[in-house]
KEVEX-982723 format. One record per residue: residue number from 1; x, y, z of N, C-alpha, C, O in turn; residue in three letters. Coordinates in pm, 1 decimal. Each point is the difference from the previous one (the first is absolute). Last residue first. Example, Ala and Ser with C-alpha at 12.3 -4.5 7.8 and 13.67 -1.06 7.14 Angstrom:
2
ATOM   n       nu       nv       nw      cau      cav      caw       cu       cv       cw       ou       ov       ow res
ATOM   2   1285.0   -225.0    708.0     82.0    119.0      6.0    -77.0    109.0     73.0     50.9    110.8     16.9 Ser
ATOM   1    -21.9   -682.8    -23.9    -89.0    119.0      0.0     90.0    120.0      0.0    103.6     -1.9     66.5 Ala
REM end
This chain:
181
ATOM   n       nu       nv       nw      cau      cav      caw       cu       cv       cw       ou       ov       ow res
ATOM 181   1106.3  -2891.0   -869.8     93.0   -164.1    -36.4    -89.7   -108.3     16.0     38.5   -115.4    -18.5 Unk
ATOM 180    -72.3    688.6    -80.2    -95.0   -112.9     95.0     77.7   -135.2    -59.7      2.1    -33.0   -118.6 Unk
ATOM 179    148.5    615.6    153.4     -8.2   -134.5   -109.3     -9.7   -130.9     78.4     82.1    -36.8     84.0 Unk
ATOM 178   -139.5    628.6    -80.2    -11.1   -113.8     74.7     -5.6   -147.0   -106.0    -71.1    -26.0    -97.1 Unk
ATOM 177    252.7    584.3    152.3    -71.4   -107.7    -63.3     35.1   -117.9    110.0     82.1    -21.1     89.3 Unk
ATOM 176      8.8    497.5    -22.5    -42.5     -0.1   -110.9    -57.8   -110.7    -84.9    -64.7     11.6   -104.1 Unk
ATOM 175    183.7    263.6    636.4    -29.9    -92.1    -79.1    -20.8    -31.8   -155.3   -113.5     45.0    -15.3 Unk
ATOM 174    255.8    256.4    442.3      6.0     -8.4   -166.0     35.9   -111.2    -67.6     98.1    -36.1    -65.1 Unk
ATOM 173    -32.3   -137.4    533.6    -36.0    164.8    -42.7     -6.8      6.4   -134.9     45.5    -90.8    -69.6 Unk
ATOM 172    -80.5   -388.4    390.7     48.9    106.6   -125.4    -58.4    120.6    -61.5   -100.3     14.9    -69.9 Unk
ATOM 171    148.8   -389.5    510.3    -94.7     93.0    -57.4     68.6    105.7    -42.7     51.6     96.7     56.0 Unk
ATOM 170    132.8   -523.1     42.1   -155.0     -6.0    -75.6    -49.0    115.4    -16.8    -82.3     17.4    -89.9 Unk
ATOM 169    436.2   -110.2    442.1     57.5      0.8   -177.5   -112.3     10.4   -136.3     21.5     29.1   -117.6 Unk
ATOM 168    -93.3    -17.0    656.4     49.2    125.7    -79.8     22.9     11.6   -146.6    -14.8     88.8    -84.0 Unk
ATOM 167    -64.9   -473.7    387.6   -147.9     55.7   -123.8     41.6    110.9    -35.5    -48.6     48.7   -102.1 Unk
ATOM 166    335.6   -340.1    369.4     51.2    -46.8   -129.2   -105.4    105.6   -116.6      9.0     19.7   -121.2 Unk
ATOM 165    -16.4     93.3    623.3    121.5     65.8    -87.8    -43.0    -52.1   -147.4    -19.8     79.9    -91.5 Unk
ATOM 164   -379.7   -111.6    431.9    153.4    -46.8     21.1     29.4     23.5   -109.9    -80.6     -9.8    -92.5 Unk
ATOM 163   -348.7    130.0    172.8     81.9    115.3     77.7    171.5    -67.6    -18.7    102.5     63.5     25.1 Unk
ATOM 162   -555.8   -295.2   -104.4     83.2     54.0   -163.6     79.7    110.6     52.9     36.4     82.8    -83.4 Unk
ATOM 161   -261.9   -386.2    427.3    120.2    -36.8    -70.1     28.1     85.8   -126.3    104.0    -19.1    -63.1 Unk
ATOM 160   -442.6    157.1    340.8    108.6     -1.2     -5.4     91.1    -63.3    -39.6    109.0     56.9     -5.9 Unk
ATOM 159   -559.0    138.0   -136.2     76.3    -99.6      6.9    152.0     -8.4     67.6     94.5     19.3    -76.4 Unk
ATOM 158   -388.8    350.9     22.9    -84.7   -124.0    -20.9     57.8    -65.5     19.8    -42.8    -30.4    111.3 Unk
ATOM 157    305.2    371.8   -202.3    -85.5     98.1    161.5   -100.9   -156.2     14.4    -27.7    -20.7    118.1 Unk
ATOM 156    273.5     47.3   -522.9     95.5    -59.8     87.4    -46.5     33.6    181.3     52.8    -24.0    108.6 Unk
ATOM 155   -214.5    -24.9   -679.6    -58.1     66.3    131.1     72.7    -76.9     87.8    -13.2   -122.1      9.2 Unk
ATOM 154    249.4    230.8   -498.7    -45.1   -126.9    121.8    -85.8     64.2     80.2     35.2    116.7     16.9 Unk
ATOM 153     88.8    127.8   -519.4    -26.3      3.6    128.0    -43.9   -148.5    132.8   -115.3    -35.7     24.0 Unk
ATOM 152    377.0    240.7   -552.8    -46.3   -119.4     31.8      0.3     40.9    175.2    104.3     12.0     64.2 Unk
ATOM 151   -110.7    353.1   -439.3    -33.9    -41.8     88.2     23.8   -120.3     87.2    -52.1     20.1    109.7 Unk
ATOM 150     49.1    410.4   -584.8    -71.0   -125.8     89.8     99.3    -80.1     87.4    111.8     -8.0    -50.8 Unk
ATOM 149    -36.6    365.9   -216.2   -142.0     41.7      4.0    -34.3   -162.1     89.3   -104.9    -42.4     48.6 Unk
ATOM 148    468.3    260.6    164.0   -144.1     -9.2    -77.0     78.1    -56.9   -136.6    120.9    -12.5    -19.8 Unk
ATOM 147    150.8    196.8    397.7    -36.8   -199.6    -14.6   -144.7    -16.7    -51.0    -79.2    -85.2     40.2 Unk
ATOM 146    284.4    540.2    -62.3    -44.2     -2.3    195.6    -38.4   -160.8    -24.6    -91.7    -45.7     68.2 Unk
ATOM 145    208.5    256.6   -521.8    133.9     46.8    103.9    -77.3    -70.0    164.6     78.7    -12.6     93.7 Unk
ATOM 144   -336.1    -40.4   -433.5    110.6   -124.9    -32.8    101.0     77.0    112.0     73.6    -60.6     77.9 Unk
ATOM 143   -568.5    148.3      9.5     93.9      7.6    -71.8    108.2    -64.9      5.8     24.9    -74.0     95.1 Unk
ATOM 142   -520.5     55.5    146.0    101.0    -24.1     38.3     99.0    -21.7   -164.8    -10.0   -104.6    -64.0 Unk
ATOM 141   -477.6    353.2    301.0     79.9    -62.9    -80.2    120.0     -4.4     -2.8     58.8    106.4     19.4 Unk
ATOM 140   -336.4    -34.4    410.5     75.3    102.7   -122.3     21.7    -72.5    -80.8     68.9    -86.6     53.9 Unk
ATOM 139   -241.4    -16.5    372.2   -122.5     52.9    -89.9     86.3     47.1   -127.6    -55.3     64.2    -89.3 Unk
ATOM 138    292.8   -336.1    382.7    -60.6     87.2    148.3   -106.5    117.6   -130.5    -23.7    115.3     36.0 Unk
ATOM 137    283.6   -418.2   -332.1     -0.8     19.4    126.0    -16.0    110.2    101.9     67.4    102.1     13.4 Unk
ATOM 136   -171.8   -390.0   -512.5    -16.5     99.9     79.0     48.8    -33.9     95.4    -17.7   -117.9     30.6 Unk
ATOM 135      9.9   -190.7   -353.7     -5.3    103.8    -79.4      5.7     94.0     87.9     48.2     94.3    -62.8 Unk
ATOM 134     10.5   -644.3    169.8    -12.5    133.0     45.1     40.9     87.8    -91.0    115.9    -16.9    -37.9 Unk
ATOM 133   -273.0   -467.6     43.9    129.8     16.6   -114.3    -43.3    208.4     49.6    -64.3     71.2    -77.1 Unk
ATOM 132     21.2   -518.6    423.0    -65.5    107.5    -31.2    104.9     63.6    -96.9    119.7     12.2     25.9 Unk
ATOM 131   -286.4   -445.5    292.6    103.0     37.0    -76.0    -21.5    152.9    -98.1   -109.0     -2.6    -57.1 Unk
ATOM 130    -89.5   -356.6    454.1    -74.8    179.9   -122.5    163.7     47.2    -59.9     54.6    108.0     22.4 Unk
ATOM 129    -89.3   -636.2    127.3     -9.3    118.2     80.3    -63.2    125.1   -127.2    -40.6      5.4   -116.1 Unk
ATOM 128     47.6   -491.2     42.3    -14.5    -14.1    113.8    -33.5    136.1     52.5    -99.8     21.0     68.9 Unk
ATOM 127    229.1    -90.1   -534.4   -144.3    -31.5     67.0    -23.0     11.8    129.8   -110.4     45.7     29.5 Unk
ATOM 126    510.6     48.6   -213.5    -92.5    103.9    -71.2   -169.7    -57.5      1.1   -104.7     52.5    -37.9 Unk
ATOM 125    477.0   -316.2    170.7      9.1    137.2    120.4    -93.4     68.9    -48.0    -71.2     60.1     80.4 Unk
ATOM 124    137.8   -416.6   -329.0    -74.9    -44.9     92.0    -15.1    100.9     87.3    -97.8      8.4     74.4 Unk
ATOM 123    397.1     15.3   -493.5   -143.7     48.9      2.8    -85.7    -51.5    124.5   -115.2     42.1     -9.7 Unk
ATOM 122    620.1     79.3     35.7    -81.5    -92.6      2.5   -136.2     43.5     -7.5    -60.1     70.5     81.0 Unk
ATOM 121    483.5    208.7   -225.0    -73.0    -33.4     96.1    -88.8   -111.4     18.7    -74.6     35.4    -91.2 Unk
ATOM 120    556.6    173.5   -107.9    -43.7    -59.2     -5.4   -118.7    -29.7    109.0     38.4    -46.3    107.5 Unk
ATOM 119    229.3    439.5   -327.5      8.3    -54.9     99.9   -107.5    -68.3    -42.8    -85.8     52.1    -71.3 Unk
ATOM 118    462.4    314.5   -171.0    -91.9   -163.3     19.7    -44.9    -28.3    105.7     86.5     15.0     86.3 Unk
ATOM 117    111.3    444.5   -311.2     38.2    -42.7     97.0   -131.0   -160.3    -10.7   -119.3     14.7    -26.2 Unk
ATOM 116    218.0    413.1   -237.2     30.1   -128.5    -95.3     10.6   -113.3    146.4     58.5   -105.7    -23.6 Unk
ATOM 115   -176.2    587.4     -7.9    156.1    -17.5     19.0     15.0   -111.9    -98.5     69.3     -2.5   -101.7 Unk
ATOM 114   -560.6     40.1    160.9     85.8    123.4   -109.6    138.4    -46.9     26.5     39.1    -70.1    -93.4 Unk
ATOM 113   -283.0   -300.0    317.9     -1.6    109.5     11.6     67.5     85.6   -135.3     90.9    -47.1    -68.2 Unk
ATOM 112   -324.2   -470.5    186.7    115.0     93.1    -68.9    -54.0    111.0     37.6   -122.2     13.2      7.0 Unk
ATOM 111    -42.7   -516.1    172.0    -37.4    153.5    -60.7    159.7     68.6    -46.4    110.2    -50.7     21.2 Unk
ATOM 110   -372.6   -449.2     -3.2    155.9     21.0     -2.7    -50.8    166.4    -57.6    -44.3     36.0   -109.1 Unk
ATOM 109   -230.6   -463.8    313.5    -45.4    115.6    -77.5    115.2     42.8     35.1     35.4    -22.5    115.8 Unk
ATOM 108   -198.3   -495.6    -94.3     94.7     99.2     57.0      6.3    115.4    -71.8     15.7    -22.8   -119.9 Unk
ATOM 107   -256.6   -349.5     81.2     -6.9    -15.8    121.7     71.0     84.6     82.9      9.2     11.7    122.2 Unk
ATOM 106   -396.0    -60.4   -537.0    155.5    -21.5     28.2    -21.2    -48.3    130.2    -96.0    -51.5     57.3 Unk
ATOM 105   -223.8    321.2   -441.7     32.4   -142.6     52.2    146.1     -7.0     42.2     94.9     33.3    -70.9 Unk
ATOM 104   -482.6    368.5    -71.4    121.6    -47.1     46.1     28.6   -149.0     60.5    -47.2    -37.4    107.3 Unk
ATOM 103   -325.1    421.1   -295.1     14.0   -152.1    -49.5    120.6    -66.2     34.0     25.4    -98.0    -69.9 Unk
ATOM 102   -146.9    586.6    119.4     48.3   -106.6   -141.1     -3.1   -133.2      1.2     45.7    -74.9    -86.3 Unk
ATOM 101   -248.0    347.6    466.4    -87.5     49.3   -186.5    111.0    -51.1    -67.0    -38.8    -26.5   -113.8 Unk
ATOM 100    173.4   -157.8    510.8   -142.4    -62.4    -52.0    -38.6     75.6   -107.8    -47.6    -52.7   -100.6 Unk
ATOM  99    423.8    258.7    310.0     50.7   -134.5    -36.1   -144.7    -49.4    -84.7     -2.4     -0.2   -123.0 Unk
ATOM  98    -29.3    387.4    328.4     70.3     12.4    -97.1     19.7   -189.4    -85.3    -20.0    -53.4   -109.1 Unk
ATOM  97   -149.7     95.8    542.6   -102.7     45.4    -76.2     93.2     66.1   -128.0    -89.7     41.0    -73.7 Unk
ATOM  96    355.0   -227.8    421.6   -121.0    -59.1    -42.0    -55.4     19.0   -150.5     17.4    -57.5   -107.5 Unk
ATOM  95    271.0    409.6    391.5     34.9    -83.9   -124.9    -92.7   -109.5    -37.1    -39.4     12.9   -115.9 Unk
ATOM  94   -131.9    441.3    245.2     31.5   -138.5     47.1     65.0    -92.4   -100.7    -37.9    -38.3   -110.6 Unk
ATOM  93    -20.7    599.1    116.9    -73.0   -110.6    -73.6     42.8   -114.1    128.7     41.3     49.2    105.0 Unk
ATOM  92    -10.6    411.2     66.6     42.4    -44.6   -147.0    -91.5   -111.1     10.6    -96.8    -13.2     74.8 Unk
ATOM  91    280.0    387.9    315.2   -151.5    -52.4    -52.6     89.8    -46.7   -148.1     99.4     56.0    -46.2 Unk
ATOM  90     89.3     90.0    584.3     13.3    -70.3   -106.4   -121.8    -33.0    -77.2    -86.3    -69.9     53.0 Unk
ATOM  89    279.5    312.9    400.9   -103.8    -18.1   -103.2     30.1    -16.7   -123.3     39.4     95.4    -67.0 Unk
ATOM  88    283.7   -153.5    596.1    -16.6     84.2   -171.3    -97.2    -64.3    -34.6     -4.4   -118.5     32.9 Unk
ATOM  87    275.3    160.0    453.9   -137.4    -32.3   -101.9     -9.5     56.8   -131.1      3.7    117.0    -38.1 Unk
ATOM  86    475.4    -68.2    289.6   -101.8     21.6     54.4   -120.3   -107.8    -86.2     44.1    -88.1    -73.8 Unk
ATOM  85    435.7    263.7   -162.1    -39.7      0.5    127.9   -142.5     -3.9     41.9    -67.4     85.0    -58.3 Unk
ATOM  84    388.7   -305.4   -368.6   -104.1     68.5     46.7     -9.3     35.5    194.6     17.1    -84.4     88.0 Unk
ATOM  83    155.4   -243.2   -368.0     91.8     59.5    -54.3    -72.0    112.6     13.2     20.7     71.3    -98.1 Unk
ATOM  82   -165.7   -484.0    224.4    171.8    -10.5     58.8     48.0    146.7   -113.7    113.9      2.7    -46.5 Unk
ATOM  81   -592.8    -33.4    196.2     41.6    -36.1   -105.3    121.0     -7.5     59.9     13.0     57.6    108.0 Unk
ATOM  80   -601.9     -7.0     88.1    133.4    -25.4     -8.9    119.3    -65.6    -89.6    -22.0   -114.7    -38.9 Unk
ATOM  79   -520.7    168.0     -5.1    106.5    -81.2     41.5    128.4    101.5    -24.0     36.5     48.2   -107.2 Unk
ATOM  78   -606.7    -92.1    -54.6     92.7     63.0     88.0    143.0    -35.4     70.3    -27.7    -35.1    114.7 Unk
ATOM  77   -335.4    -14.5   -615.2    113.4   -104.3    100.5     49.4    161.0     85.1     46.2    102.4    -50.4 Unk
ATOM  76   -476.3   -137.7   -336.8     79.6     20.8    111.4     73.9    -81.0    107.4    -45.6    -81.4     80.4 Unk
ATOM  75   -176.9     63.0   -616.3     -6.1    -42.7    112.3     79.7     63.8    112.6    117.5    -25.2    -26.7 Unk
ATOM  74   -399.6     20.6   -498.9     98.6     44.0     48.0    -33.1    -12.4    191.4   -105.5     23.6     58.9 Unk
ATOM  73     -2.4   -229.2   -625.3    -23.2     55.2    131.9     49.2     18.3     92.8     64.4   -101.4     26.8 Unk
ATOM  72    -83.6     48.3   -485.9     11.0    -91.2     50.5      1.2    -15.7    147.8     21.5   -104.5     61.4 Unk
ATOM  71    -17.1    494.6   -302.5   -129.2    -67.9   -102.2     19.2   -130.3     73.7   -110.4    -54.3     -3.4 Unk
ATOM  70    495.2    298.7     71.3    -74.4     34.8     99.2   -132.5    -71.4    -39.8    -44.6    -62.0     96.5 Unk
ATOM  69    378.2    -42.8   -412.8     38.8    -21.0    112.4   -117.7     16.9    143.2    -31.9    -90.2     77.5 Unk
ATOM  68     -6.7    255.7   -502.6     -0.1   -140.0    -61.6     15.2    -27.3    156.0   -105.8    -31.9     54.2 Unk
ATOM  67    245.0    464.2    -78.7   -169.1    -45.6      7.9    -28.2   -114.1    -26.9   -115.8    -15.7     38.7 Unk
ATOM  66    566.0    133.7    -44.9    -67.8     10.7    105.9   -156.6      2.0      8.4    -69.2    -28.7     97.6 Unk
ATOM  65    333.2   -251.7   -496.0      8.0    126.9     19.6    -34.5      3.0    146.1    -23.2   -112.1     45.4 Unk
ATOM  64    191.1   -302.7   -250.7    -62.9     62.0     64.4    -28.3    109.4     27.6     26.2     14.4    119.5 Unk
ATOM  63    115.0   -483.6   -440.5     65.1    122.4     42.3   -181.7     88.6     79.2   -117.7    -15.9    -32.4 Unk
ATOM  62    321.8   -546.8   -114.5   -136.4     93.2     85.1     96.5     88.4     29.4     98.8    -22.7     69.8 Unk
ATOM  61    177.2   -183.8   -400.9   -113.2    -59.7    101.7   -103.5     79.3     12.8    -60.4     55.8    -91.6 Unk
ATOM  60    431.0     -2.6   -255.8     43.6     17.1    126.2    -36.5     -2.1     98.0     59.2     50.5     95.4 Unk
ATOM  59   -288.1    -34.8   -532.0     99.7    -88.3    -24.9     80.4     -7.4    140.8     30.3   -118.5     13.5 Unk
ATOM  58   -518.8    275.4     97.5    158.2     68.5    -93.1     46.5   -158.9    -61.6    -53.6   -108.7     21.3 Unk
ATOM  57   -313.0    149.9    294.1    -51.8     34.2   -109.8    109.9     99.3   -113.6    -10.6     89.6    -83.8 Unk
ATOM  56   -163.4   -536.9    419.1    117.8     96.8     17.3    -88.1     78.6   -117.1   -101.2    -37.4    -59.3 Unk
ATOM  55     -7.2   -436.2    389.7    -27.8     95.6   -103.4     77.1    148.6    -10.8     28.7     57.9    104.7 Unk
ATOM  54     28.7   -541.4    117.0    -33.7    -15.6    -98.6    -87.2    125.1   -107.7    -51.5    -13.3   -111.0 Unk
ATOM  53    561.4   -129.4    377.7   -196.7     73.7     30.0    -48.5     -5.7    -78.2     63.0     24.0   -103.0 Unk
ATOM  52    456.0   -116.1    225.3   -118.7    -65.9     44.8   -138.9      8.6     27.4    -74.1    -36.7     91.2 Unk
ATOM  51    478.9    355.1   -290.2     19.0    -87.8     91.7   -176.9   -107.3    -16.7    -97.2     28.0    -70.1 Unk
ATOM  50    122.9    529.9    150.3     85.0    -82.2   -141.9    -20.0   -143.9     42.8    -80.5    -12.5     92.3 Unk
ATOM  49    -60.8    548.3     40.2    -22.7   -139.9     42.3     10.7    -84.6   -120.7    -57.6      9.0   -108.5 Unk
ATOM  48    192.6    566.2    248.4    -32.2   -136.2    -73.0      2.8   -104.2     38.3     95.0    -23.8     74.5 Unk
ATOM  47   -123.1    568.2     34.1    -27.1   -134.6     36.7    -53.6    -74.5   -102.5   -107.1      3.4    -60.5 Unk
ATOM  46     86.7    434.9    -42.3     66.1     31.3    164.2      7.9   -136.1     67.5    -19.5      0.3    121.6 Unk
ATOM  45    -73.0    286.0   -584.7    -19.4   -121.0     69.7    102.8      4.1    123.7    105.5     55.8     30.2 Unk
ATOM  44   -411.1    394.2   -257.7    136.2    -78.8     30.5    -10.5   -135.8     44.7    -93.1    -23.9     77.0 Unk
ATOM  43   -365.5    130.5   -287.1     52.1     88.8     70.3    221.2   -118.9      8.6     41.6   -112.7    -26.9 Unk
ATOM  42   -448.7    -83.2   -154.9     41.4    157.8   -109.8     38.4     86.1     67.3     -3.0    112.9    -49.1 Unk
ATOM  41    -20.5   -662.5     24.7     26.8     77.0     62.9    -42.7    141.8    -19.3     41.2     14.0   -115.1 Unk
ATOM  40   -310.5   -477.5    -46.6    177.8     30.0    -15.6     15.3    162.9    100.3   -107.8     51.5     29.7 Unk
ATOM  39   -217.3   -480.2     61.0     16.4     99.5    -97.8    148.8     71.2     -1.7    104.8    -17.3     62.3 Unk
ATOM  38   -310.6   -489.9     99.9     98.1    118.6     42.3     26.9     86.6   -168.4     55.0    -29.0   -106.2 Unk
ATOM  37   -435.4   -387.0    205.0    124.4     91.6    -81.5    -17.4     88.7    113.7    -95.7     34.3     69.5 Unk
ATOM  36   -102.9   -413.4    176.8    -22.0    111.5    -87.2    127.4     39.4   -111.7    113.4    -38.1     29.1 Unk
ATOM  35   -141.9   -479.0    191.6     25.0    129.8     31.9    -55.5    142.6    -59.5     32.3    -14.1   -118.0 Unk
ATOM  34   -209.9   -540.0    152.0     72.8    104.0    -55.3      4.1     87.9     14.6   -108.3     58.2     -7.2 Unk
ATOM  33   -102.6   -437.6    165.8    130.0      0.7     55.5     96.5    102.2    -96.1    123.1      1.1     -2.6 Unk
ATOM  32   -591.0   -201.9    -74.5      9.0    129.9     99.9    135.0     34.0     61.8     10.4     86.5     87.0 Unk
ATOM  31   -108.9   -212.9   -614.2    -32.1    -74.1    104.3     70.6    118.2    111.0     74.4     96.8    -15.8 Unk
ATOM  30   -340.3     30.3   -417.7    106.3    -73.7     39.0     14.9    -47.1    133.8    -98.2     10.4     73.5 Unk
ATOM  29   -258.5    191.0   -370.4     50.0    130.2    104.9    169.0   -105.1     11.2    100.8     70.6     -3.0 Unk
ATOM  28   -402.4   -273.3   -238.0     68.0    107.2    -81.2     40.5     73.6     94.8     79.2     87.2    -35.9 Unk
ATOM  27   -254.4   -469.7    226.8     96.1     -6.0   -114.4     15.0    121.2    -69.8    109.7     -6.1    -55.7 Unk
ATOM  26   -430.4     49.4    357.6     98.0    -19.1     83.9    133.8    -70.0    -82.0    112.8     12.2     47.8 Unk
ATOM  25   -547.4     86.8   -245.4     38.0    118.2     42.1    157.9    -43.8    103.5     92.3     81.3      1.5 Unk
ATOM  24   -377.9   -423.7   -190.0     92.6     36.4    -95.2     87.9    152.3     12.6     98.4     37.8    -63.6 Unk
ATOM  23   -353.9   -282.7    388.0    116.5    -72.1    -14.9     38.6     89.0   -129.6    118.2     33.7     -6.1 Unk
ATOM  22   -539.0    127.3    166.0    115.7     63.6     93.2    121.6   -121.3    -14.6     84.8     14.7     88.0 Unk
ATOM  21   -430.4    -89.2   -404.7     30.5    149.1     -6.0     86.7      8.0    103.4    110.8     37.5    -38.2 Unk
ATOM  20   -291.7   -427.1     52.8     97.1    -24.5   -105.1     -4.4    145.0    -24.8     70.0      1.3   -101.3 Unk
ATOM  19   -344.1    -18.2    446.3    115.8    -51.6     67.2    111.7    -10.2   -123.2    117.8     23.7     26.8 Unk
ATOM  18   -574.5    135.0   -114.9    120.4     62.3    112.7     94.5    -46.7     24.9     95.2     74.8     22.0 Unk
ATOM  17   -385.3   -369.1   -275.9     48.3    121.4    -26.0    109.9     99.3     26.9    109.7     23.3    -50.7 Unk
ATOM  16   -323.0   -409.5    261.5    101.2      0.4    -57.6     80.0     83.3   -107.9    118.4     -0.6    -34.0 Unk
ATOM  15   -543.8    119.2    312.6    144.0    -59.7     52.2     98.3    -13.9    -76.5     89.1     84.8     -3.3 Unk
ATOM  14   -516.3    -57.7   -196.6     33.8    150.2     22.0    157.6    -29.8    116.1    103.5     62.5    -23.1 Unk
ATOM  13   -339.1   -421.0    -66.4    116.9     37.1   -186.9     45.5    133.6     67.6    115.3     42.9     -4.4 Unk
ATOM  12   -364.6   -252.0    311.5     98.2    -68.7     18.4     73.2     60.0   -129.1    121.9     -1.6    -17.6 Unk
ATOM  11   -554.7    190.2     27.9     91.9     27.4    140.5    147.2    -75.0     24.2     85.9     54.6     69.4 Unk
ATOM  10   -483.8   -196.7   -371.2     74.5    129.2    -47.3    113.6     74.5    115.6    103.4     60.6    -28.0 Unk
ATOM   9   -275.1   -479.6    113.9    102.9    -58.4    -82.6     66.2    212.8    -54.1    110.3     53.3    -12.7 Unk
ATOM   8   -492.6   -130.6    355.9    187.9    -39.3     78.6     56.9    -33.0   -153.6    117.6    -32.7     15.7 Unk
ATOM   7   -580.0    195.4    -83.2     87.7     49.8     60.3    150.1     28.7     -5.4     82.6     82.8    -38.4 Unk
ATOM   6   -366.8   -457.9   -156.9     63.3     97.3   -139.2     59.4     96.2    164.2    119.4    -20.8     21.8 Unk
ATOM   5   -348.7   -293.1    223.3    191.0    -30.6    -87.4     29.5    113.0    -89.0    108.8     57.7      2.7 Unk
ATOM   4   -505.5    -19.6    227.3    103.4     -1.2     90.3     81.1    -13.4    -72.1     91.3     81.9     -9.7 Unk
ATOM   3   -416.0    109.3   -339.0      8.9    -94.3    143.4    104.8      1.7     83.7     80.9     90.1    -21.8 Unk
ATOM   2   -356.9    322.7   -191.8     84.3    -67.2      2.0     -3.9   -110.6     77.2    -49.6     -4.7    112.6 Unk
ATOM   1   -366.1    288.3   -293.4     83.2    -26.5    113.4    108.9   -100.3    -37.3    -37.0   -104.0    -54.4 Unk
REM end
């Protein structure tokens, strides 16, 4: 029969054991404030994130095929457009959630369209509301001739203040990149 102490001492090694196994497991994994790799694309890129992130996987930032994109999950905005009649269905990514799989630090996300057109948005809008980088409307994928392949969508049916004029300028059709300040 064992005594009380040999017990609590084999029991206290069998502790510290475990415990210098799950510190050395949590140093090689690295620390928890690190992002996944972003694999590289193998379908068309259809969106780049440049600028202020901390993970990309070009010389030209975080490029995005549409599955890279949807793999990030995909959201519905119903809302009304100043260039549209009636309710429209809107499904794509969130800008957000684009922003966080790279690792984006700023305060201001500056999109570009194909034309070459700029608009400057505040990453705080892209928290506050469902900002939405829209691939579809009313269920159809959305082409470069109809303001595809992407999107910048406000839910303007939620909020009304994003119904005043200055938010028209934010939401950029054929989209092609985004660069985080």
């Amino acid at each position: 029969m064992r005594s009380r102490k040999a017990f609590l001492n084999s029991e206290f090694s069998g502790l510290r054991l475990g415990l210098a196994l799950v510190v050395i497991a949590a140093l090689a994994i690295g620390p928890a404030s690190a992002v996944d790799p972003l694999p590289a694309p193998t379908g068309p890129i259809i969106l780049t994130v440049s600028g202020n992130i901390e993970v990309s996987n070009s010389e030209q930032g975080a490029q995005f095929d549409r599955e890279m994109l949807y793999a990030l999950g995909l959201s519905e905005v119903r809302t009304t457009t100043a260039w549209t009649d009636g309710l429209q269905a809107f499904e794509g990514v969130l800008l957000r959630d684009v922003l966080q799989r790279v690792g984006a630090s700023g305060s201001i996300v500056t999109a570009t369209a194909i034309n070459d057109y700029v608009a400057p948005i505040p990453i705080e809008e892209a928290a506050r509301y469902d900002v939405l980088l829209a691939a579809t409307m009313n269920g159809v994928q959305m082409e470069v001739r109809d303001r595809g392949p992407l999107w910048i969508v406000y839910p303007r049916e939620d909020h009304r203040e994003l119904q005043e004029p200055q938010f028209n300028d934010r939401w950029v059709w054929q989209l092609r990149e985004i660069n985080v300040q």
